[in-house]
C-alpha positions in Angstrom: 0.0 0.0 0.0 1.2 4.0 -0.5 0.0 7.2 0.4 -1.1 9.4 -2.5 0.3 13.2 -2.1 -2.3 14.5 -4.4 -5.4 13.3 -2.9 -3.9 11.7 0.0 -5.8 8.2 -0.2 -3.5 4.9 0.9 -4.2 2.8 -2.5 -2.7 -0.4 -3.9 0.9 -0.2 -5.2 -0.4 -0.8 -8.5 -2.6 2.1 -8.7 0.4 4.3 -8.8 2.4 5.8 -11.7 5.2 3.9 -12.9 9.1 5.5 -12.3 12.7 4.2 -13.1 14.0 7.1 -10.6 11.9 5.4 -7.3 13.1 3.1 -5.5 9.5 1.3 -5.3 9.4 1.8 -8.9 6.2 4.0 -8.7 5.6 8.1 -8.2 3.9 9.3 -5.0 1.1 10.2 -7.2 -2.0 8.1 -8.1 -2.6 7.3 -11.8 -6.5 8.9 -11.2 -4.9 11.7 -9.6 -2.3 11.5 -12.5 -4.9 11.2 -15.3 -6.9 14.3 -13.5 -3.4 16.5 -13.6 -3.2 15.9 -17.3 -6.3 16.7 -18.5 -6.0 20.2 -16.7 -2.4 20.9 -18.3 -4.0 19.8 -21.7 -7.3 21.9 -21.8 -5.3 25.3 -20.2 -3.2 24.7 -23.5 -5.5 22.7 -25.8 -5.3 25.7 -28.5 -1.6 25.5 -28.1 -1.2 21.9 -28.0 -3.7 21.1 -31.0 -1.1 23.1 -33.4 2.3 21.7 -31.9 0.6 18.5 -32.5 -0.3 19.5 -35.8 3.1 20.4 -36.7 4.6 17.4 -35.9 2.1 15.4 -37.4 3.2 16.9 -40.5 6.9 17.3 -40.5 7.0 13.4 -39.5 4.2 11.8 -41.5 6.1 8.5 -42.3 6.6 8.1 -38.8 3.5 9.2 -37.2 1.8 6.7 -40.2 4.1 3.8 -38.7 3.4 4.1 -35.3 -0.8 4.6 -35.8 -0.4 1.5 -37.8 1.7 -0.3 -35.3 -0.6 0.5 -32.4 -4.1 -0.3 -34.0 -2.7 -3.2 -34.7 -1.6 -4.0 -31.0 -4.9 -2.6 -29.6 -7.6 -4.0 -32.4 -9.8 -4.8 -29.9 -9.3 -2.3 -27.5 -10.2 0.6 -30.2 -13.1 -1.9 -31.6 -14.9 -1.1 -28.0 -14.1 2.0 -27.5 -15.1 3.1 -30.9 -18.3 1.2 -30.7 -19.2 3.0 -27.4 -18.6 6.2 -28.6 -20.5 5.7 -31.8 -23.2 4.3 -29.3 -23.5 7.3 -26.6 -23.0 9.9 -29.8 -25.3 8.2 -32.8 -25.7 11.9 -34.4 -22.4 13.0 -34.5 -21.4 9.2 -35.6 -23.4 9.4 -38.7 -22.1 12.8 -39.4 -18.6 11.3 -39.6 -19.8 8.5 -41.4 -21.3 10.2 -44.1 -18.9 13.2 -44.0 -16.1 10.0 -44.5 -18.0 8.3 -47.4 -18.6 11.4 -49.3 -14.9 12.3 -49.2 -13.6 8.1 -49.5 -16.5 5.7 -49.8 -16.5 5.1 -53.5 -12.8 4.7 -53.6 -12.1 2.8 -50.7 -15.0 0.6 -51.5 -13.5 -0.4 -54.5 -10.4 -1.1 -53.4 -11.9 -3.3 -50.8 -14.8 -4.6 -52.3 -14.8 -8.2 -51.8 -13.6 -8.0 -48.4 -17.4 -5.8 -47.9 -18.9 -8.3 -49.9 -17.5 -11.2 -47.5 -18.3 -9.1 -44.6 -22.1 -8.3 -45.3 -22.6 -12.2 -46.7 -20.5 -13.4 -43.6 -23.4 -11.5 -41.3 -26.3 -12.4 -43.6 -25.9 -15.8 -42.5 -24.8 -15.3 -38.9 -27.6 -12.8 -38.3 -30.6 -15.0 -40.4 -33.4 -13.9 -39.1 -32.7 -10.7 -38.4 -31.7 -9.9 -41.5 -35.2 -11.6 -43.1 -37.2 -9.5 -40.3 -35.2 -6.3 -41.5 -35.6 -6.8 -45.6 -39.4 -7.9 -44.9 -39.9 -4.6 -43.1 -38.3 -2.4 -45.3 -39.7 -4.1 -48.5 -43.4 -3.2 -46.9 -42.4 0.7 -46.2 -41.0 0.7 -49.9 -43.3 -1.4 -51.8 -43.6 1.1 -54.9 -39.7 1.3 -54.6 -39.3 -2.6 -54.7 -41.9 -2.9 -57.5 -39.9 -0.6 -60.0 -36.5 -1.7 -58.6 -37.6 -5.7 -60.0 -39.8 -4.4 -63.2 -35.9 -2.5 -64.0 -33.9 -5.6 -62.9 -35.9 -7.7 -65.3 -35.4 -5.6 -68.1 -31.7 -5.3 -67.9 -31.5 -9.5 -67.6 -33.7 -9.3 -69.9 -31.5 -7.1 -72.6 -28.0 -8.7 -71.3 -29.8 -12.0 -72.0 -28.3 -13.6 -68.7 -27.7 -17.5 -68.5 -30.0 -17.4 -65.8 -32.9 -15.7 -67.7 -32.1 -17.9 -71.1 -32.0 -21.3 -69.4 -35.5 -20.3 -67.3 -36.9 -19.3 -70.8 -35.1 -23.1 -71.7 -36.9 -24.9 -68.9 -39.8 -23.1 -69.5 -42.6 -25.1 -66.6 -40.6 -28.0 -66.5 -38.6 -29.5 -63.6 -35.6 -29.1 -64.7 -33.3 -27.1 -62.3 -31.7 -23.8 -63.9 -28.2 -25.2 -62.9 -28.8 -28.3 -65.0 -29.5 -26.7 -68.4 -26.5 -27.0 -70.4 -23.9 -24.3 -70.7 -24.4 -24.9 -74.7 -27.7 -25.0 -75.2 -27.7 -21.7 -73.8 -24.9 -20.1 -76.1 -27.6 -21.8 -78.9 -30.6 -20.0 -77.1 -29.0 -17.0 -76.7 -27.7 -16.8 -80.1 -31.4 -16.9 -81.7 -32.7 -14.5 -79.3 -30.5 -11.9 -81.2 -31.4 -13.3 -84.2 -34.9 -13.0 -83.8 -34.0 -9.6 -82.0 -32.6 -8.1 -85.7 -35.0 -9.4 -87.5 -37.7 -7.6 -85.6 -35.2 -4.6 -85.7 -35.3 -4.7 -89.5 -38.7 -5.2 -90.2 -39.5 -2.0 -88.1 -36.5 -0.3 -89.9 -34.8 0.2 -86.8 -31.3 -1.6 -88.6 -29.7 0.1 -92.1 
């Protein structure tokens, strides 16, 4: 046990600030009492502070850049909670930064990291079943005019692109057949006439020189 000189409680040796220059090992100063100090030195010069810290942070990027990377990488977790906590006690200001973030990176880091989103979102589809059905039921009920127009357009584009999904269904027609079993070539051959039958049509309404 040790006397604090700042708040003069008798805590745990542990509780106190570590020192090469003690004989103990440890300050005569509590690490609450220490954390408490700090903050006040840092707020009477935040202004001060914020630009030294600044200049630094750009007159040693390389280095600063090493050691962020080195640390999130030693304190994953640590930073996964505390992020996650803040993001839960400030949800406004957390969706600022989001979409401030996304307007000034999303496209471009999504791309560079797109099947690692893909993964992610498929990975939680199926760990999170049901509540994903519960969610895309809901949202499909509040945005049923939405949904409607979103399939009538997806059906037209598979319908122009002439997908192998959409030529072997037009293949099996109401048979049992599964989609999956229809032959890769018999498809080319479907697809083939299609456009055929597509120019021809084309030509007859003069739509072709």
């Amino acid at each position: 046990m040790k006397t604090c000189k700042t708040c003069g409680e008798e805590k745990p040796i542990e509780e106190f600030v570590k020192s090469k220059n003690t004989k103990d090992g440890r300050l005569n100063k509590c690490k609450l009492c220490d954390n408490l100090i700090r903050k006040e030195q840092y707020y009477a010069n935040h202004e001060y502070r914020k630009q030294k810290d600044k200049e630094y942070r750009e007159k040693n990027k390389e280095k600063v850049k090493l050691w962020s990377h080195k640390y999130k990488e030693k304190n994953r977790e640590k930073i996964r909670i505390a992020d996650r906590e803040w993001r839960k006690n400030n949800p406004e200001l957390s969706r600022e930064r989001s979409r401030r973030w996304r307007k000034l990176h999303g496209k471009e880091h999504y791309q560079k990291n797109k099947q690692m989103f893909v993964a992610n979102v498929v990975r939680w589809q199926k760990e999170n079943k049901e509540r994903y059905n519960k969610r895309t039921r809901e949202w499909r009920i509040k945005n049923y005019a939405k949904c409607i127009e979103k399939e009538r357009l997806s059906r037209k584009k598979t319908r122009l692109k002439l997908t192998d999904g959409y030529v072997a269904r037009l293949l099996r027609g109401k048979g049992k057949l599964l989609v999956k079993d229809v032959p890769k070539e018999l498809i080319e051959a479907k697809r083939l006439q299609i456009l055929i039958q597509r120019e021809i049509k084309n030509l007859n309404k003069g739509e072709l020189v």
